[in-house]
C-alpha positions in Angstrom: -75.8 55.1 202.4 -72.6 52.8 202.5 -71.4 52.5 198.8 -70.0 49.1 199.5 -73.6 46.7 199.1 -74.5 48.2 195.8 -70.8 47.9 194.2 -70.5 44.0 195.5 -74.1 44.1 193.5 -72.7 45.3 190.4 -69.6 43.3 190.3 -71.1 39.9 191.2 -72.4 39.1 188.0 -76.2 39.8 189.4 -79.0 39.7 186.7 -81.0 37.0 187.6 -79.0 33.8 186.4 -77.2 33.6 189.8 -74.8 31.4 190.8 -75.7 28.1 193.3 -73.3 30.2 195.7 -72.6 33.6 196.8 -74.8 36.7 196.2 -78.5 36.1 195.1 -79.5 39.6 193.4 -82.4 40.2 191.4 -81.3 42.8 188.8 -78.4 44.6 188.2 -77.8 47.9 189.7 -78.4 50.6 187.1 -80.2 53.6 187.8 -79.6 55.2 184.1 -81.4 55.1 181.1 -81.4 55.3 176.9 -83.6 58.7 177.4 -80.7 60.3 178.9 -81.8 60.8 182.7 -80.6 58.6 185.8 -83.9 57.5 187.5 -83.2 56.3 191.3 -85.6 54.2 193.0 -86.7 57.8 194.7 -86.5 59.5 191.8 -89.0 56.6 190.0 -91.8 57.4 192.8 -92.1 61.4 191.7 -93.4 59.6 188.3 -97.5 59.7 188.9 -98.2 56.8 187.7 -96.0 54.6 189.9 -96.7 56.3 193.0 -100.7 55.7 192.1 -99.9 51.8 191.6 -97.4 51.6 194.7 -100.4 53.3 196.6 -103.2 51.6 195.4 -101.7 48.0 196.1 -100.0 49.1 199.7 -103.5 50.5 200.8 -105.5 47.7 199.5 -103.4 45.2 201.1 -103.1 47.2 204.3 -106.9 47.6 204.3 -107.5 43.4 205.0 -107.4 42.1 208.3 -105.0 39.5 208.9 -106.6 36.7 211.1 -105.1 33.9 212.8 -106.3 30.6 213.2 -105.7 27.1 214.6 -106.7 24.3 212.8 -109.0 21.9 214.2 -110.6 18.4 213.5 -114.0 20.1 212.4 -112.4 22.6 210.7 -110.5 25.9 211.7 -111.2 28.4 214.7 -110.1 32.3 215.0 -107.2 32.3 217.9 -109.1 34.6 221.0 -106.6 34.1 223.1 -103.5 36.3 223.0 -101.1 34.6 220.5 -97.2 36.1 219.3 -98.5 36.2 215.5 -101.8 38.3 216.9 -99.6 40.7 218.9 -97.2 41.2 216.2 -99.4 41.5 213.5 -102.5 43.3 214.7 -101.6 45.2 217.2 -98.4 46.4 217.4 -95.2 44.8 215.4 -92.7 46.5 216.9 -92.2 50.1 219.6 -92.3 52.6 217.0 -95.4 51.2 214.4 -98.7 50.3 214.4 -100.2 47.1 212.3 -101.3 49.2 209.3 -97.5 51.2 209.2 -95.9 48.1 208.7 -98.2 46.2 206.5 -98.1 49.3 204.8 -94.1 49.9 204.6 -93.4 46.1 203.7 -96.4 46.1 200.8 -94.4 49.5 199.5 -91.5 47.2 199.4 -92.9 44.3 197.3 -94.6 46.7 194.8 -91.3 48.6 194.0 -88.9 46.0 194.2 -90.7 42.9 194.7 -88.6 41.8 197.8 -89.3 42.8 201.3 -87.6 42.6 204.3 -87.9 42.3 208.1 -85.7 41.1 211.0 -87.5 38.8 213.3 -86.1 39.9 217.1 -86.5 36.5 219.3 -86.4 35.5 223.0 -86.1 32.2 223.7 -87.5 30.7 219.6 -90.4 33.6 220.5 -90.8 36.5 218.0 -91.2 39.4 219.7 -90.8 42.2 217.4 -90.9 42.8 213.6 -88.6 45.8 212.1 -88.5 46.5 208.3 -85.1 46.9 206.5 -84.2 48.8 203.2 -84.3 46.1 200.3 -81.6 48.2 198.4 -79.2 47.3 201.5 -80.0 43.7 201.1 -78.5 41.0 199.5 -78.9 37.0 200.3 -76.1 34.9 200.1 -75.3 31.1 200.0 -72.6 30.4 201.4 -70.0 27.2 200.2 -72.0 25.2 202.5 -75.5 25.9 200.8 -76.5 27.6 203.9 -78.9 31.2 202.9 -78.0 33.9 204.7 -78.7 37.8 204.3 -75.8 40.5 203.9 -77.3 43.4 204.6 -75.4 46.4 204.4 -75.1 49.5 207.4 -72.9 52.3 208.1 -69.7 50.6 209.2 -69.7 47.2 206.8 -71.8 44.2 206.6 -74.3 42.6 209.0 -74.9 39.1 208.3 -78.3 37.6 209.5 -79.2 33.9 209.6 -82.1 32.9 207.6 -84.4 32.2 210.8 -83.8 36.1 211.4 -85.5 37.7 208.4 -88.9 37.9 207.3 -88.6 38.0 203.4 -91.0 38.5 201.5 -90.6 38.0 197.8 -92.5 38.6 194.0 -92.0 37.1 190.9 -88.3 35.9 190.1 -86.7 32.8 188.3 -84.6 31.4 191.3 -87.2 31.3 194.0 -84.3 33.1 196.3 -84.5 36.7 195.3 -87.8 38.4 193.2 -87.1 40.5 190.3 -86.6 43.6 191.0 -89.2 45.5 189.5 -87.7 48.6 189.6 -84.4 48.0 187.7 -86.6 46.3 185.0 -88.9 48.8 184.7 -86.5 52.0 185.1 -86.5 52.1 181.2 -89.7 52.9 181.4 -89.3 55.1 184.3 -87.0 57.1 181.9 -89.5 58.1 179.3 -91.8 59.2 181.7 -89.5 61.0 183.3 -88.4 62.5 179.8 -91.9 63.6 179.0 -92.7 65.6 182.2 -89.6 67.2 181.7 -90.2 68.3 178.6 -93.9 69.2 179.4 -92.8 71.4 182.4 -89.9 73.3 179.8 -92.7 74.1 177.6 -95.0 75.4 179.9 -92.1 77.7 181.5 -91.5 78.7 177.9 -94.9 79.7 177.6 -96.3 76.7 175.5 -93.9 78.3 172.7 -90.7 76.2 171.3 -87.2 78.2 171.3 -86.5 80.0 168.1 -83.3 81.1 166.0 -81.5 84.9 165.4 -80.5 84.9 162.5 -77.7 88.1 161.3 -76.1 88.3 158.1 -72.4 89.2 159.3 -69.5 88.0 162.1 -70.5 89.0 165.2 -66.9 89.2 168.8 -67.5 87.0 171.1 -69.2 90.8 172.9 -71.5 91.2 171.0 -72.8 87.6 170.8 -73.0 87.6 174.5 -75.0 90.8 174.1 -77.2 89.5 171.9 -78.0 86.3 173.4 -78.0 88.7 177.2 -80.5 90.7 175.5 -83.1 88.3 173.8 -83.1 85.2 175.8 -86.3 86.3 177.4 -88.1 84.9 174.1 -87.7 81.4 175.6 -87.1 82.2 179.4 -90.6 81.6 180.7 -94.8 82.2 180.0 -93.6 86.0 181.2 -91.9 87.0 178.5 -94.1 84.8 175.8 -96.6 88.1 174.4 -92.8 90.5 175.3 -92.3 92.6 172.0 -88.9 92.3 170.7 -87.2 95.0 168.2 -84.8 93.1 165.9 -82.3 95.6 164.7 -79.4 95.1 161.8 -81.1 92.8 159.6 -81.7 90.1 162.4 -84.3 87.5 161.8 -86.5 85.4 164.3 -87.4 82.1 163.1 -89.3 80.2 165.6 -88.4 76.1 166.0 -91.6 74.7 165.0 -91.7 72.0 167.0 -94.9 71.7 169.1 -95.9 69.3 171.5 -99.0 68.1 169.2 -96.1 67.3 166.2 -93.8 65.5 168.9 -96.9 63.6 169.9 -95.6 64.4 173.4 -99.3 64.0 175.1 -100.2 61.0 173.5 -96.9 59.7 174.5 -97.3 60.6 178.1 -100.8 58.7 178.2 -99.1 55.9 176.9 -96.5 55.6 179.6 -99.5 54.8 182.2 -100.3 52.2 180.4 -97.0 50.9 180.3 -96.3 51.7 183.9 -99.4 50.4 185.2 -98.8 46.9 183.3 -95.5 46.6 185.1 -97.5 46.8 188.3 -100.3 44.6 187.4 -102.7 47.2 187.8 -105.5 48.1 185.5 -104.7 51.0 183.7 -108.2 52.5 184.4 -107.6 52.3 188.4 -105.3 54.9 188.2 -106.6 57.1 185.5 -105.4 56.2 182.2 -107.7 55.1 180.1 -107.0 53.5 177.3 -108.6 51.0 174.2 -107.8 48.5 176.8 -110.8 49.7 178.9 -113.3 48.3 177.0 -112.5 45.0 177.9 -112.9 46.3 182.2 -115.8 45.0 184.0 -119.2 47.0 183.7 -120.1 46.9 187.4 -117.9 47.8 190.5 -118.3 44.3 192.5 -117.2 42.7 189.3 -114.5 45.3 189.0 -113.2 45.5 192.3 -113.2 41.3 192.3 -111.0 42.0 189.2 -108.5 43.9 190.9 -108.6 41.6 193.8 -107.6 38.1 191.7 -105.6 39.7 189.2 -103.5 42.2 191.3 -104.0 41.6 194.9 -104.1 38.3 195.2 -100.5 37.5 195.1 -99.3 39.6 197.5 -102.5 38.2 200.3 -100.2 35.0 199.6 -97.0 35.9 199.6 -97.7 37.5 202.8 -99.3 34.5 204.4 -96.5 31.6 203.2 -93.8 33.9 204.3 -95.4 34.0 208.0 -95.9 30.4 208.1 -92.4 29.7 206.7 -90.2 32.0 209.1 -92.1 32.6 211.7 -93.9 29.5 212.6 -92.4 25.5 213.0 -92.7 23.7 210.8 -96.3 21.1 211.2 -97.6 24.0 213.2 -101.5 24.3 213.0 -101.0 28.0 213.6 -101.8 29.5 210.2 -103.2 33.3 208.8 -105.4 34.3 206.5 -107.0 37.5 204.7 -110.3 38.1 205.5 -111.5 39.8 201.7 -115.1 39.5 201.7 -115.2 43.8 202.9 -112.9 44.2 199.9 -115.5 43.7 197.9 -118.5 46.1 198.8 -121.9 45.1 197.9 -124.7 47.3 197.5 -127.8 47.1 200.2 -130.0 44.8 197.7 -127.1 42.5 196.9 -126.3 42.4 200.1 -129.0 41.7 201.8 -130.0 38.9 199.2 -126.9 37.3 199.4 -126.9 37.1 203.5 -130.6 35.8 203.0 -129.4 33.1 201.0 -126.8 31.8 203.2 -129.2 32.0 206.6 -131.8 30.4 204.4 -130.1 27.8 203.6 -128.5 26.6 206.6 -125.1 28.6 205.6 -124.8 31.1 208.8 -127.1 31.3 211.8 -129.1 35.0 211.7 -126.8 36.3 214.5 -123.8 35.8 212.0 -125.6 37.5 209.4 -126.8 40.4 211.9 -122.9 40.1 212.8 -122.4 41.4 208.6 -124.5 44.1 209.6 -123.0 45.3 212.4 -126.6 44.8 214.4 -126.5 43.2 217.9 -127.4 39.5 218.3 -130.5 37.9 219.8 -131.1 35.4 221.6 -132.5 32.2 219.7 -130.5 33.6 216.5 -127.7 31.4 216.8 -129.6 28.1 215.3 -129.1 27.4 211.7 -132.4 26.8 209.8 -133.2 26.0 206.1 -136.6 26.6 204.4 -138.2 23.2 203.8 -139.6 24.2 200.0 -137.6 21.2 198.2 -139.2 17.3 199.8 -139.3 14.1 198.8 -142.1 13.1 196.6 -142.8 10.3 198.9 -143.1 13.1 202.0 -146.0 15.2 199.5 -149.1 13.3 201.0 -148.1 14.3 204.5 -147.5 17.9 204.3 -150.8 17.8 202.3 -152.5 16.2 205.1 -150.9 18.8 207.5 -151.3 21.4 205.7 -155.3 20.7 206.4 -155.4 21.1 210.2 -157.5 23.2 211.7 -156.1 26.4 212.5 -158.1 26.6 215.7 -157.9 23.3 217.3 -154.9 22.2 216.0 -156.6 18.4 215.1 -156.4 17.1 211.3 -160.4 16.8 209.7 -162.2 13.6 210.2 -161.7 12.6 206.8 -158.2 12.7 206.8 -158.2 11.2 210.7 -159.9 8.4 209.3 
């Protein structure tokens, strides 16, 4: 990758109190930390619990269809007809993805840094095509003139795009240009994790057991020490050598570092940092495997659960994706606009759903074809109509059902009494 974009980051101020001009960054570039490890954004995806958030959100969002539709004077319709933002966006965005692999990509984007990008390729004011770029190449800029542009940076320099050319996407941030980056803010964080694994993996290749001290009562040549340590590092080389007897000769004492992982509080530490990883995402710590005291407070039921996840976490990406459509890729007063469809998101079970699709034929809500439509069942003929029980009259209309209600069955003709 060209070093240039990332140093032009650094330099230019960045954190998030930009300037009206120039570069718009979300978070200065660092990729070390206070727990002693560099953590790059590749590096902060080998950490489990990020790479269970960044999957979770990416697959949830990816799972939704993305309808368009045209406004209309009763309402809205579903576009049947061929239409640029249904070619792009549900059938193929560009020659070498489907749909889902670009949803997908782009959602990865907005989870780890919270700013995704895209370059809109046009013929004739018509989006054609949609190809993701690498948010760590990009940088917007405003120029003297207060026009944004996008510096994004490739193997021989800079290529500038006009703002009409980019799809970007963006998450929370304080300038409404660029989002936070939520790597760089989290890679603190990142670190301890990091830390902790390590740390777990050198214990288990030590055999569970902390490193020790030979201890000899005299000056040993720099030989001899090299002997020594040559002879008896396999009492901390791996879980091979842990049950190895030694023979300590000349007076030399073992003394073993007691330091375990139970008295470093290393396993509650690493539970911990799902919490904490997991809060930076917006996700419920209990989606991904961490449980925690905060768990008690989660939903008892999956509908209620899964609605949870969907308002709290999900949500704001469904709309980040929609506005950034409408703004770049659609004029503005256009009654073009997408939508998610959610309602598979949340998955019902067969009692629930059946009385909830009851209530909406029975009330005039969806015709039975619609509701056979939920089902996957094929329509009928007459099942388009929309009917609603007739349970709840006036009390003025009482004496007339009573009176109807007293026909005869077999002739069809009210009794005399009530003719009369």
């Amino acid at each position: 990758m060209n070093m240039f974009m990332p140093i032009m980051r650094l330099f230019n101020r960045g954190g998030l109190s930009n300037d009206d001009t120039g570069y718009q960054v979300g978070a200065i570039e660092k990729i070390s930390t206070s727990a002693g490890v560099s953590v790059t954004d590749e590096r902060a995806l080998k950490v489990s619990a990020v790479w269970a958030c960044v999957q979770l959100i990416a697959n949830s969002v990816a799972s939704l269809p993305l309808n368009v539709y045209r406004k209309t004077k009763d309402g809205q319709e579903t576009l049947k007809s061929r239409h640029f933002l249904t070619d792009l966006l549900q059938y193929r965005p560009n020659q070498y993805m489907k749909s889902r692999d670009f949803r997908m990509a782009m959602t990865v984007q907005m989870a780890l840094w919270a700013n995704a990008y895209a370059e809109i390729v046009r013929s004739n004011d018509r989006p054609v095509a949609l190809m993701p770029l690498r948010p760590g190449r990009m940088v917007p800029f405003i120029t003297a003139d207060g026009e944004l542009t996008y510096h994004y940076s490739v193997d021989n320099g800079v290529k500038v795009y006009a703002k009409d050319s980019i799809l970007h996407m963006k998450g929370f941030g304080t300038d409404g240009i660029v989002g936070a980056e939520r790597n760089n803010f989290a890679r603190e964080t990142y670190g301890l994790s990091v830390s902790a694994d390590t740390y777990a993996a050198k214990q288990f290749a030590n055999g569970g057991r902390p490193g020790g001290v030979l201890t000899i009562d005299q000056f040993l040549k720099p030989k001899q020490r090299d002997e020594i340590r040559d002879l008896y590092s396999g009492m901390s080389e791996g879980a091979a050598n842990s049950n190895r007897l030694w023979v300590l000769e000349g007076g030399m004492k073992y003394e073993a570092l007691d330091f375990s992982a139970d008295q470093m509080q290393m396993i509650a530490t690493r539970t911990h940092q799902l919490s904490e990883v997991a809060r930076f995402f917006g996700v419920p710590d209990v989606m991904i495997g961490a449980g925690s005291n905060t768990s008690s407070a989660w939903p008892a039921s999956f509908e209620q659960q899964m609605l949870y996840f969907l308002n709290f976490t999900i949500q704001a990406y469904l709309d980040e994706w929609e506005c950034a459509i409408h703004d770049s890729m659609l004029p503005r007063g256009s009654d073009i606009f997408v939508d998610h469809d959610v309602s598979n998101f949340i998955k019902m079970d067969s009692t629930a759903k059946a009385n909830y699709l009851a209530k909406l034929v029975q009330n005039g809500l969806a015709s039975r074809n619609e509701a056979r439509g939920v089902l996957k069942l094929p329509r009928y003929e007459g099942g388009d109509e929309l009917t609603v029980q007739t349970n709840l009259v006036d009390l003025s209309d009482l004496g007339a059902i009573g009176d109807v209600s007293q026909t005869d069955q077999s002739t069809g003709e009210l009794p005399a009494q009530v003719q009369q």
